[in-house]
C-alpha positions, 0 to 999 in steps of 0.5 A: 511465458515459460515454465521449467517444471523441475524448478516450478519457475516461471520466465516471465516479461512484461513492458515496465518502467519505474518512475522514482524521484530525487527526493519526496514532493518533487512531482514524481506521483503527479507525472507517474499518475499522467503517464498511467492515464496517457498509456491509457489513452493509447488503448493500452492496459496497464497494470499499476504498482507502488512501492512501499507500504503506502495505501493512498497513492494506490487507490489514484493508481487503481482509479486511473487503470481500472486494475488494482494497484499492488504495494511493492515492499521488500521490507515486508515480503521479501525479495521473492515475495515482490516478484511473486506480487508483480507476477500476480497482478500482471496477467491480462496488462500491456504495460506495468508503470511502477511509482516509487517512494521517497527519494530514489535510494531511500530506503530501510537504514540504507538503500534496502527497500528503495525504489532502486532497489526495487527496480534492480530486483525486476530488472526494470529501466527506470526514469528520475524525476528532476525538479529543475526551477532555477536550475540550467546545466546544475541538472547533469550532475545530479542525473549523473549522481543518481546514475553513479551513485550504484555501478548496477543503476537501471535508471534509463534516464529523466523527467524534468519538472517545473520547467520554466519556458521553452528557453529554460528547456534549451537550457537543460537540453544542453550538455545532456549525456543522459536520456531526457523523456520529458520537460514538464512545465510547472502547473499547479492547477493539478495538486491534489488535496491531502489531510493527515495521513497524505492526499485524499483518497482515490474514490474522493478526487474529482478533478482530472489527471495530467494526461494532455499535459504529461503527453505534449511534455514527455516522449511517451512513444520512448518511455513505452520504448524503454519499458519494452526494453525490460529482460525477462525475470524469473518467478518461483511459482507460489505454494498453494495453502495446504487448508481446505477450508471454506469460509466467508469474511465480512470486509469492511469497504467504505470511506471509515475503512479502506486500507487494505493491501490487495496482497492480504486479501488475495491470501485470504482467498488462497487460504479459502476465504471469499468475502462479504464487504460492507459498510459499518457507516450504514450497514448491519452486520453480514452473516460470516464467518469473520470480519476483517476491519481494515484501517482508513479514516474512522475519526472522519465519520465517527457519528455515522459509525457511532449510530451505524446498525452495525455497531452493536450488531459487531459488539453481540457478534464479539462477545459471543465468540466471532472471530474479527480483525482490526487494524489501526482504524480497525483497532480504533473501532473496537474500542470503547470510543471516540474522545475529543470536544466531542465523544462518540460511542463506537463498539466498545468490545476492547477496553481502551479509550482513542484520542487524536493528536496533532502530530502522528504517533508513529510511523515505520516498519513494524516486526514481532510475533503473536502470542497466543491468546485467540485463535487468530494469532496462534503463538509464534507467527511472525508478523510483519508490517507497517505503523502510521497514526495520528491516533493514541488508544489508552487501554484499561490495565487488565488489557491483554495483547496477543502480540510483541513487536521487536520492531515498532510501537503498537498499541504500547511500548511494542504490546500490539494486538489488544484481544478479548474473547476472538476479537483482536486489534493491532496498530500494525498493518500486517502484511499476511503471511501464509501462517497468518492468513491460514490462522484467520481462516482457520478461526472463521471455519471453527466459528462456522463448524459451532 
């Protein structure tokens, strides 16, 4: 690793290798997670990403590795900011394997955003994942069109899936101008459980990953070969918050909330926070500064969260003045409760009802600014995001937001960030800033200084 002072860049390397898929469901999270468990099996210490603003594939990744997986999203932090998050969770790793999303160049109203976007901006070979059932030399020209379709493609080659027998694999061999590093037979015997918002999550699995699979059907020795094979690329070396504050923040970390990108925390604790985390299922109230309740799965344990300790303890805390973020699942706490065949009662500090749907609510990308209102969203801070729920929140008419988004839903017709005295809840999943972190800190230090 070098440093040039006079530019604060640092020249950074490490072995890495993208995996993206002609399309969703095509077998790409299942190979991607076999090959994080196969390197690891070799001794070596791999680093995992995903792209995109996904919380679940994330938390296989991270289960597997033992290292916390890290979201890639241009959308939401930037072009700097991926290589600033990649750089970050590096340190200490031989290897980083990088799981895409969607289609290879799918992305934002374009290829914006897509895993090969991603993947061009780390300078980082690439391997497409091919389901091939009922398909011979049909494979090459779909290789050769993933490969063509962008003259700066670093897709390095692919990984057939759903093959048939060793004379389907012939087959495909045949012809082949582009690199193939595995032929993975079709085995359904590692499909792994989804609910509403995509698969379980990683602490929920209990069956094995792929690997002896993944091993006797791809070129693992190539692939790490060609991850070796990535150049160097240049970071800007981040600016450290200005604050000096210290402060402590309640996370909420358990089953009814765990959605958090490892990016806001490590923001949180740049700007000076360090964190309590605690279970609102089971759990009284820590003794902080501020709570961060992130989003996850509250409707799935709404009895446990309705008799929790922590439930009128976190109301108290709210009314006389704790600052205290929700988000989606978060947001969904903070409000009066759970209606349904059954009710439950939950905090009640916002003034609005929730509901499940049977079809998601929203989902995409979210942008807008804060309004004011409490001190945790001082007017004017850009918020970015993403949005998706299966949940609806019907506010009371004297709701007050603290937040409009240009881009995205919210709580209603792009108002997000319901308030009431320094307690906010917003739909978004927000993808701290800077200014955003510092104003939660800033809020938790006023609180703590009373």
């Amino acid at each position: 690793m070098q440093i040039n002072q006079e530019a604060k860049q640092v020249k950074f390397n490490i072995p890495r290798i993208v995996i993206a898929g002609i399309q969703s469901g095509c077998g790409k999270t299942t190979i991607t997670r076999g090959l994080m468990a196969a390197l690891k099996r070799r001794g070596l210490v791999v680093q995992p990403f995903k792209i995109g603003p996904d919380f679940i594939d994330p938390s296989h990744h991270t289960r597997i590795c033992g290292r916390v997986s890290r979201n890639l999203d241009v959308v939401m932090s930037g072009e700097e900011g991926v290589i600033e998050s990649f750089f970050s969770a590096c340190p200490g790793a031989d290897i980083a394997v990088i799981e895409g999303v969607m289609g290879m160049y799918d992305g934002l109203d374009s290829t914006y955003g897509s895993t090969a976007h991603i993947a061009k901006i780390l300078k980082s070979p690439l391997l497409l994942v091919i389901p091939v059932h009922g398909m011979a030399n049909s494979v090459h020209a779909i290789a050769s069109g993933f490969k063509n379709y962008e003259p700066d493609s670093t897709l390095a080659g692919v990984i057939l899936n759903k093959v048939g027998s060793p004379r389907h694999a012939d087959l495909l061999r045949a012809g082949a101008e582009i690199p193939q590093f595995g032929f993975v037979p079709k085995d359904t015997s590692f499909h792994t459980m989804s609910r509403h918002l995509g698969l379980i999550m990683g602490e929920e699995k209990t069956t094995d990953e792929p690997v002896t699979l993944i091993e006797e059907s791809c070129e693992i020795s190539e692939i790490i070969r060609v991850a070796s094979s990535a150049p160097p690329i240049n970071v800007d070396l981040h600016k450290e918050s200005s604050l000096s504050c210290k402060v402590t923040i309640g996370v909420a970390k358990d089953p009814a909330f765990c959605f958090y990108y490892q990016h806001n925390l490590e923001m949180l604790e740049r700007s000076g926070a360090k964190f309590v985390y605690f279970s609102p299922m089971q759990d009284h109230k820590p003794d902080v500064d501020a709570i961060y309740l992130g989003g996850g799965y509250p409707e799935l344990h709404a009895e446990m969260l309705e008799t929790g300790p922590a439930r009128d303890e976190i109301r108290s805390a709210c009314d006389d003045g704790l600052p205290v973020f929700g988000e989606c699942g978060g947001l969904l706490y903070l409000t009066e409760g759970l209606s349904g065949e059954r009710s439950y009662r939950w905090t009640g500090v916002l003034p609005g009802s929730t509901e499940m749907a049977q079809r998601f609510q929203a989902l995409g990308y979210c942008e807008g600014r804060t309004l004011g209102g409490t001190s945790l969203t001082p007017e004017g801070v850009e918020i970015k995001g993403h949005e998706f729920h299966y949940s609806t929140v019907t506010p009371s008419r004297d709701a007050r937001y603290s937040m409009s988004l240009a881009r995205g839903k919210g709580i209603s017709d792009g108002q997000d960030g319901m308030y009431v005295h320094e307690t906010v809840g917003c739909y978004t999943h927000c993808w701290f800033s800077g200014q955003f972190s510092d104003a939660i800190v800033r809020a938790a230090e006023n609180w703590r200084k009373r």
